[in-house]
N, C-alpha and C positions, 0 to 999 in steps of 0.2 A: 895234366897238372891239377892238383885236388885246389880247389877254393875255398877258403874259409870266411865264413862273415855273413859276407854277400852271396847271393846267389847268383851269379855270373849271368843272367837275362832281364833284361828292359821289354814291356811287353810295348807293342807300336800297334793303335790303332789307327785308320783314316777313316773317317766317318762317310766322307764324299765315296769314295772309292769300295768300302767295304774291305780294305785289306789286312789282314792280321799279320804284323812280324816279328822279330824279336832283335832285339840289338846287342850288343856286348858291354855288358857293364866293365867288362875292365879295358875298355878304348878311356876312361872316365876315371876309374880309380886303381892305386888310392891315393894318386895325386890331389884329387877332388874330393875324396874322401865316400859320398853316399850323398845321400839327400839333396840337401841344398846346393851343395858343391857341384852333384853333379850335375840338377836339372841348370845351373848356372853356365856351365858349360856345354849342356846343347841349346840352350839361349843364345852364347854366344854362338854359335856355329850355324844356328839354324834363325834365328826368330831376325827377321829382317828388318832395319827401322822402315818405320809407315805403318806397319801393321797395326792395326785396329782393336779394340777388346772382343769384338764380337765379330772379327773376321774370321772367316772360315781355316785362314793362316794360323792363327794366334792359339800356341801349343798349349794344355792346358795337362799340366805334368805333375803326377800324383805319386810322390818318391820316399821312398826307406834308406837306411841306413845299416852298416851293418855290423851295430848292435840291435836297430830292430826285430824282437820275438826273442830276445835272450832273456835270461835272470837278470841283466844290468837293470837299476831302477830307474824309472822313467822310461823304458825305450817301449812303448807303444806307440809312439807317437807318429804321422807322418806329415810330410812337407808339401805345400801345394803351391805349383808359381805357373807366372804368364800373364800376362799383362791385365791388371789388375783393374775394371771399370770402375769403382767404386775413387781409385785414385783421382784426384782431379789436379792438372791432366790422369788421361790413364796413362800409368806405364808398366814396365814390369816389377812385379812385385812377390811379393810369397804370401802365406797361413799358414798355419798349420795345425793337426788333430789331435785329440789327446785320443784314449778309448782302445779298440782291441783291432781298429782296420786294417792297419799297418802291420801289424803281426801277420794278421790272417795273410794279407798279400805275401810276407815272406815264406810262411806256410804253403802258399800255393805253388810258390817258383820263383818269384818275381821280385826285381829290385826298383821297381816303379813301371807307372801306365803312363803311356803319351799319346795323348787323346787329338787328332787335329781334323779339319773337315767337318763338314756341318751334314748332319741326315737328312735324308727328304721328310721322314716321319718321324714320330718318336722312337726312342731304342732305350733299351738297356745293354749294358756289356756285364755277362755273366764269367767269371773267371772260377776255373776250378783245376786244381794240379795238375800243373803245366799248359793246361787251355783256358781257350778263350771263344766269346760269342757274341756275335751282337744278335740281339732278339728284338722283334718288332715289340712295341709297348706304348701303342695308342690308347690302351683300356685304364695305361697307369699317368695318360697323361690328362692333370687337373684335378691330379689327387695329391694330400698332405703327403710330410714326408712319413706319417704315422700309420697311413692308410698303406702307402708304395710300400714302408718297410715289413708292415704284417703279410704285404701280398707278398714278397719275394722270399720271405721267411718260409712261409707256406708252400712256397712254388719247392725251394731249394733245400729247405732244413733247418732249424731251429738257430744251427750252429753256425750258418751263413751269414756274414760281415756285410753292413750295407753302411752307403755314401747316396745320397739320392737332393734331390732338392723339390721344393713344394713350389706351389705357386707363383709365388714371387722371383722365382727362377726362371720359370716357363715365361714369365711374363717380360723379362729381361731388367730387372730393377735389377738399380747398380748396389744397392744393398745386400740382394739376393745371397744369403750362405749354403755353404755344403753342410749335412748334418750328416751324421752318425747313428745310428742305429742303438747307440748309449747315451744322447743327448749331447755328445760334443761337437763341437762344430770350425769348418772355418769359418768363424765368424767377420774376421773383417780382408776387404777387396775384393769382395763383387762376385769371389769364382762360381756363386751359385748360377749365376747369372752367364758367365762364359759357357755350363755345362749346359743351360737355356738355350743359347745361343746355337748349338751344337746338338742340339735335339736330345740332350742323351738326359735321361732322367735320373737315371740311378745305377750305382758301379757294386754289381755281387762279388761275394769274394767265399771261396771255399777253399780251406787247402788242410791235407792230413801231414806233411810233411814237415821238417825242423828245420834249425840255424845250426851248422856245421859249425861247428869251433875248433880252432888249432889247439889248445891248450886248456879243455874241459875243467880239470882238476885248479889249474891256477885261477880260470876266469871263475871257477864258481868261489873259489877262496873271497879272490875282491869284491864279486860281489855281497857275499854272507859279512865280510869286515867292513865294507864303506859305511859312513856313518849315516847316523838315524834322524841326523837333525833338522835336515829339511831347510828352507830355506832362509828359517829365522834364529835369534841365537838359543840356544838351548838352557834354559833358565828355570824349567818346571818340570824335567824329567824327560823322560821318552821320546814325548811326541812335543816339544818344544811349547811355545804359545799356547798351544791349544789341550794341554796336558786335564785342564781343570774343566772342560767343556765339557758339556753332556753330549756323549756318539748319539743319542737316540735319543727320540720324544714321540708324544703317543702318534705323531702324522712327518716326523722327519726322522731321516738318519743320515750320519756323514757320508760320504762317497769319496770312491777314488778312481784312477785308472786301474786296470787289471794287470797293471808291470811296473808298479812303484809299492815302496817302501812305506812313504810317508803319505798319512792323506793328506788331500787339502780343506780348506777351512770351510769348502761350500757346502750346503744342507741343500740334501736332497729332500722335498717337500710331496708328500702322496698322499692322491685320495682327498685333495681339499675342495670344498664345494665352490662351484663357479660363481661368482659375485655377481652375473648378470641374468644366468640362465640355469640350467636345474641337473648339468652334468658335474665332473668328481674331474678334477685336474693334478694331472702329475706334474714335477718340473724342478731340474735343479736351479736353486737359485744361485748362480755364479757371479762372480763381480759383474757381471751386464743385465744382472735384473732390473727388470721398469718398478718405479714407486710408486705405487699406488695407494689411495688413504686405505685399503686394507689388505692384510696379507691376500685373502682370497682373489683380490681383485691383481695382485701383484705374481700370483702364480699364475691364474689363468692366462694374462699376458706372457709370463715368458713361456707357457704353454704354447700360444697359440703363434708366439715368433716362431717357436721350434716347428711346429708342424708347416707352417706357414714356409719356412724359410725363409723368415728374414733379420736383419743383425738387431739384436736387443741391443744392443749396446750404442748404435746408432740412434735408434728414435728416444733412447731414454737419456742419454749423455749426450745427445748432438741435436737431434731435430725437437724436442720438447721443450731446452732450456732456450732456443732460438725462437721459436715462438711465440713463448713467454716474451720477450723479451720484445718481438715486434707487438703483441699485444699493449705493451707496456708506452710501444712511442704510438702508436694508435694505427699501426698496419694492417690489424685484423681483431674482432671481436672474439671471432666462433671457427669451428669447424665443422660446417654445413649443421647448425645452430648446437652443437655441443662447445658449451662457453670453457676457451681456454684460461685456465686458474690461472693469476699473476702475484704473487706478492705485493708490497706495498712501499718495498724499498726495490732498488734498483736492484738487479742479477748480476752481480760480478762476481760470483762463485757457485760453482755446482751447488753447494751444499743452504744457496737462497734460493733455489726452483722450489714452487709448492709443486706437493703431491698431486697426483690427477686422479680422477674420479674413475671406475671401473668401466665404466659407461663409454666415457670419453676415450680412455687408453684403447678400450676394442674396435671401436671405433676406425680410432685413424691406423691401427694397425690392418686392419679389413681393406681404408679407402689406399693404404700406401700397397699392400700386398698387390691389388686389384686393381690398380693405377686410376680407381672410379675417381668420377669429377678432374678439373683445374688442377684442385689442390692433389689429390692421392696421383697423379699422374707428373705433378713435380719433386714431391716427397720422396718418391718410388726410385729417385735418383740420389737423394739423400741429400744433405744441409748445402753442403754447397754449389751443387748442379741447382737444386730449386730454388734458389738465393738469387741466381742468375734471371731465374725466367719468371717469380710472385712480384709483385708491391711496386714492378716496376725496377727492381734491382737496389729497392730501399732498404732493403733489409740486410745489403750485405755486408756493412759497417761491422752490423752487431753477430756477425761470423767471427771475427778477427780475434777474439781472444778465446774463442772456444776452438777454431779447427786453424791449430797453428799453418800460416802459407795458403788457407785455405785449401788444402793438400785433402780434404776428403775423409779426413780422420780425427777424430777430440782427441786433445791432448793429455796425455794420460802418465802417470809418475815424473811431472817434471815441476814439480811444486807450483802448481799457478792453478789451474780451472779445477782437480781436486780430485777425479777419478784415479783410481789404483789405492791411494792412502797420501799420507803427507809426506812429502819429502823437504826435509828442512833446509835452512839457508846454512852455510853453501853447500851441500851439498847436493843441490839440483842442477848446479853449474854441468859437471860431465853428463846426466840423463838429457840438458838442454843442447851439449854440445849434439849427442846423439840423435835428436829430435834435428837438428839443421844438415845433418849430412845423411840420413838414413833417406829409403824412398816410402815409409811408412811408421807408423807407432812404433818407434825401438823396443818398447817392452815385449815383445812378441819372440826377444830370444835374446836380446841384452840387457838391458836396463834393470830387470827384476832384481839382477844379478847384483846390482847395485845398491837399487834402491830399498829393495826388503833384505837384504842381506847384509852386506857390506857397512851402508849406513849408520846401522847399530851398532858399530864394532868402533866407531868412530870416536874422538874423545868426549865430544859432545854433540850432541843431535838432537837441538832442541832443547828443550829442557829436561833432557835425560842426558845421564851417562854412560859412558861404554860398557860396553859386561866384560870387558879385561884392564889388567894393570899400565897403564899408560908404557910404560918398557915393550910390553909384552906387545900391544899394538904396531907402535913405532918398530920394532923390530919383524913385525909380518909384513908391515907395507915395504921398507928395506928392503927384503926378502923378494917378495913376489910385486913388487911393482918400482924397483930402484929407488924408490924416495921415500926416507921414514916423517914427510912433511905435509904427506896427504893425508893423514888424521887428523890433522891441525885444525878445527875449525877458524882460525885466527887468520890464516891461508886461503885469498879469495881469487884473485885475480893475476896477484904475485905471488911467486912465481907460475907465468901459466902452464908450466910443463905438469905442478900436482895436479892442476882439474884435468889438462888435455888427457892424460896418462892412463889416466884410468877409466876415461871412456871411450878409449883407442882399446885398450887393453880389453876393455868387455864387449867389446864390439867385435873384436877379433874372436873371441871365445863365445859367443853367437854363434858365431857362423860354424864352427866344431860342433855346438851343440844340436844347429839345426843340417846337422850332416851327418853325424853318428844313426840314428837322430836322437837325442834324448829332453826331457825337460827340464825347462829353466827354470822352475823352481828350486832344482834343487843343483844345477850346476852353470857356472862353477862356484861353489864356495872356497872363501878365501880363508877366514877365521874359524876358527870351531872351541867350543867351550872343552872338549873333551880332550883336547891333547895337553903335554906338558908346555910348549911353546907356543899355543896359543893360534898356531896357522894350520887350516885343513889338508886335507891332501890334495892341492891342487895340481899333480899328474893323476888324478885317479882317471880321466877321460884316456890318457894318452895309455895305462896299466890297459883297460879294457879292452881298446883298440888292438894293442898288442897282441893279446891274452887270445883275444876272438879271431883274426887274421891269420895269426904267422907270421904277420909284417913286425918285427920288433921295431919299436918307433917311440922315441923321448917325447918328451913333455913339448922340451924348445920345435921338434920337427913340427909334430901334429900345431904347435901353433903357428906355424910359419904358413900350412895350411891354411889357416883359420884367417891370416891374412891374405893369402890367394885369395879365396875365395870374395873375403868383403871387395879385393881392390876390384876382381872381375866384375861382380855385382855394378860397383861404380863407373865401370867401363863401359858396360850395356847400358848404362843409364845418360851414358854422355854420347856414347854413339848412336844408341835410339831413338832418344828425346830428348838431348842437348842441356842434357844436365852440367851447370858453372858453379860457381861460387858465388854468382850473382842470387840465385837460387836458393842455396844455401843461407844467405845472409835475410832474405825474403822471409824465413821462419821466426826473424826476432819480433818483427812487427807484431805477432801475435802474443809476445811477453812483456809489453810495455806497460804494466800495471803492477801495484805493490802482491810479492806472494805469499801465497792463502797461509803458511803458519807462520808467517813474521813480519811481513809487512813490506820486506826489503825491494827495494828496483832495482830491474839489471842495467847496469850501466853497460850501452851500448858499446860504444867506446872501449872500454875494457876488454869489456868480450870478445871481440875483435882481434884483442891478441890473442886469447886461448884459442878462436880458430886459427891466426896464424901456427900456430903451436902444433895444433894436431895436423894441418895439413905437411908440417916440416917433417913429425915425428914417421906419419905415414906416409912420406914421398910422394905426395901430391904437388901441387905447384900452389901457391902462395896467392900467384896474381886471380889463377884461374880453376882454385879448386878441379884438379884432373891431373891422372898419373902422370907421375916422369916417365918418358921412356926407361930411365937406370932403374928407378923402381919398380917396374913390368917386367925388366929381364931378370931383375932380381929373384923379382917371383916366378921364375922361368913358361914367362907370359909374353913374350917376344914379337909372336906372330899379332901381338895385340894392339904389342906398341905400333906394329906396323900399319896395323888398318889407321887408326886411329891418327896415325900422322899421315897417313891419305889423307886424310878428310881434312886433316887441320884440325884437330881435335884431342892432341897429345897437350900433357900438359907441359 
């Protein structure tokens, strides 16, 4: 029987064992769909609670989708999960890549690697059409990822796909990220550090082969017709927002993936002079660039995260403003005598951290990589593992409104601490909802969806207006979300079904996107400036799906997935590390402060009902945050409900 999409093989390595095998991608899909869905599904099946981030157990599962390596735009992308160190607690978690790896991998055979077992030495896993290898690579261990990636480039061919991790990998920081071989990264939960953990340094990938499609002529139709407008409204032409921006300057040009449409807004910066030393630094600067008082000094930092491997977005949004801030009640002057900058008023927003000096940023990026001294050896674990073990545990106060739950993560598009952009009152309510039930930054595959997208379309946002006719609004949310009352800025807490609704709704549409796999900047759009009625085409996921498989499959089916999949997620999360509602409710604590563009508090109380709200809408249980049994079977998730009320653990 011909397969379309997906390439019908899971490659299986054991590291301990040296065994290479192959598994059947369709034991998985397309109930599970690809990606996400499916490494969720041998989570469940396989990943044991107890298991540890850096146990030699702990699956470290590198997955496509099967739109990945088609014309669909955005599908470069791939998914990475397994218990995630960086989380605090650790548990299981995901990343995921943007850039050309995931392609390559589909090119080779494969519709994801599962890495498990630790090597006695170092290794690399070289995959190339249809095969696989593990190669000894002690000469590439304690070298950058810039170093490993020109060496295996050279070894294998220019056109060879690399995943590899630097130093801070080898060294087991919970920061540690997987980079890319185009500068993309999983940058946040630690997986650099799981691939540490497991000896492996770096994952080649060579493949001359293609994505089979059922239906060539239609799937390339949707994709030449899907629209152009990316994830914001389209108000200045073509390329939306950013119509009026210069692509190019004499040391930057814009950048993209190599399987999307639309670029993104980040400038690639080349050739800038090092701000401390006498080399030329390349680097995109991505919404996780470090600030530094000058540009020079601001590249070669996210230069040297990248080679380094480790999360910029951590030390510049998490571990920077937290120091500041112990500096500030008198916890620390210096770092090992480079004087940490404080402002003069208090830090209760990202955007009061002073800039650091080029000096000082390379610095502690070197002492955090290298775990050198006290300080780079609690760092090296990220804000709030070293929170636990600096000042005596005094500094962990001033966690609490930067790393919401202190969950290991800054909080980010949920209108409060200020990374990602602003998101106005109310509408951070559903990105807040998502922030208390997700097991990491929801923006990572829902929330974007919301908050750069949807947002705008809203009748006021801020002090702006919507870019459609109030009708027209009203009439899409109707449409694609049942209630035309979720434009309503007027609408905050009553009814809580508008806020729950549509961060149920995009949460579920998540997990589609990081299953197909494609990216969330640009799906799903709900609104689009170009139609006569003012709503995008939100089956275009489920048209693709179709187009590409042979499975013809509606809009409502592929969502009903996209809830499988979340509620599984949440199932693993209560079976393996005892995830409640108690926990859930634990993330407010970090939102008790007026937010960043209006001043407004969340009334706990309130809030309170919209999570009763979502947990009704999504067949959870009310008392205890965790599936119904009726909502598991529903999901024809049965044998789930069954462990799960072993334990005692059903909700």
């Amino acid at each position: 029987m011909a397969i379309y999409g997906w390439t019908g093989k899971i490659l299986r390595v054991n590291l301990t064992t040296g065994a290479i095998t192959h598994a059947d991608t369709m034991r998985y899909v397309p109930k599970f769909v690809g990606g996400l869905g499916m490494a969720a599904k041998i989570a469940w099946d396989e990943l044991k609670p107890g298991t540890g981030a850096f146990d030699p157990e702990n699956l470290l599962m590198i997955t496509v989708g099967p739109l990945t390596g088609t014309l669909a735009s955005g599908a470069g992308r791939v998914e990475v999960t397994g218990i995630a160190p960086q989380q605090h607690p650790a548990v299981f978690s995901r990343s995921n890549i943007g850039g050309h790896w995931g392609a390559e991998l589909k090119y080779a055979g494969f519709d994801g690697v599962i890495v498990e077992g630790r090597a006695e030495a170092p290794v690399t896993l070289w995959i190339h059409d249809g095969e696989a290898e593990i190669v000894e690579a002690s000469d590439l261990w304690g070298q950058g990822t810039f170093a490993t990636t020109a060496r295996l480039r050279g070894l294998y061919g220019r056109q060879t796909r690399i995943l590899s991790i630097g130093q801070a990998g080898e060294n087991l920081s919970r920061i540690a990220v997987i980079q890319s071989e185009t500068g993309q990264a999983a940058g946040q939960g630690g997986f650099g550090a799981v691939m540490g953990s497991k000896k492996l340094k770096a994952i080649a990938v060579r493949g001359t082969g293609g994505v089979r499609i059922a239906h060539p002529q239609r799937f390339k139709e949707i994709c030449l017709n899907a629209s152009r407008e990316a994830e914001s409204p389209n108000t200045s032409g073509p390329e939306g927002r950013f119509a009026k921006e210069p692509h190019y300057g004499p040391n930057y040009r814009w950048r993209k993936c190599g399987f999307c449409m639309t670029p993104c807004y980040h400038r690639f910066y080349m050739g800038i002079p090092g701000a401390t030393d006498a080399r030329s630094y390349t680097a995109a600067m991505q919404c996780g660039g470090v600030h530094s008082t000058s540009l020079s000094g601001s590249v070669q930092g996210r230069a040297l995260c990248s080679d380094y491997g480790v999360n910029t977005w951590e030390i510049a949004f998490g571990i920077i403003p937290w120091l500041q801030r112990c500096k500030q009640q008198g916890l620390i002057q210096d770092v090992d005598g480079y004087a940490i900058p404080a402002p003069d008023h208090p830090i209760q927003y990202l955007d009061d951290v002073a800039t650091v000096s080029p000096e000082f940023l390379e610095h502690l990026i070197r002492i955090i990589t290298f775990r050198e001294g006290e300080m780079g050896e609690a760092l090296a674990d990220g804000g709030c593992y070293a929170a636990e073990r600096l000042f005596g545990g005094a500094g962990q106060p001033l966690l609490d409104d930067i790393y919401p739950r202190r969950c290991g993560q800054t909080e980010h598009w949920a209108g409060h601490w200020g990374p990602g952009g602003i998101c106005y009152w109310p509408w951070w309510l559903p990105p807040l909802l998502q922030w208390c039930m997700d097991t990491r930054d929801p923006a990572s595959d829902s929330s974007h969806q919301w908050t750069e997208h949807a947002q705008e379309f809203m009748l006021e946002w801020g002090p702006n207006k919507g870019h459609l006719p109030v009708e027209k609004v009203q009439s899409v949310c109707a449409r694609v979300y049942g209630r035309a009352d979720i434009c309503d800025p007027a609408v905050t807490y009553d009814p809580p079904e508008a806020r729950a609704i549509p961060a149920l709704w995009h949460s579920h549409r998540g997990m589609i996107v990081g299953s197909l796999i494609l990216c969330d900047y640009e799906n799903t759009r709900v609104f689009s400036m170009l139609t006569e009625d003012g709503q995008a085409d939100t089956a275009l996921m489920s048209k693709l799906f179709s187009a590409a498989t042979g499975g013809e499959t509606s809009e409502q089916e592929l969502d009903r997935a996209g809830e499988r999949i979340w509620t599984l997620l949440r199932a693993i999360d209560v079976r393996n590390h005892g995830r409640d509602r108690r926990v859930d409710e634990a993330t407010l604590d970090g939102f008790t402060y007026p937010c960043l563009a209006s001043g407004v508090m969340l009334d706990r109380a309130r809030f309170l009902t919209l999570m009763d709200s979502y947990y009704e809408l999504d067949g959870w249980s009310k008392a205890n945050g965790r599936p119904t049994r009726a909502r598991l079977e529903q999901l024809d998730l049965k044998e789930v409900a069954d462990e799960l009320e072993a334990m005692g653990r059903l909700g």
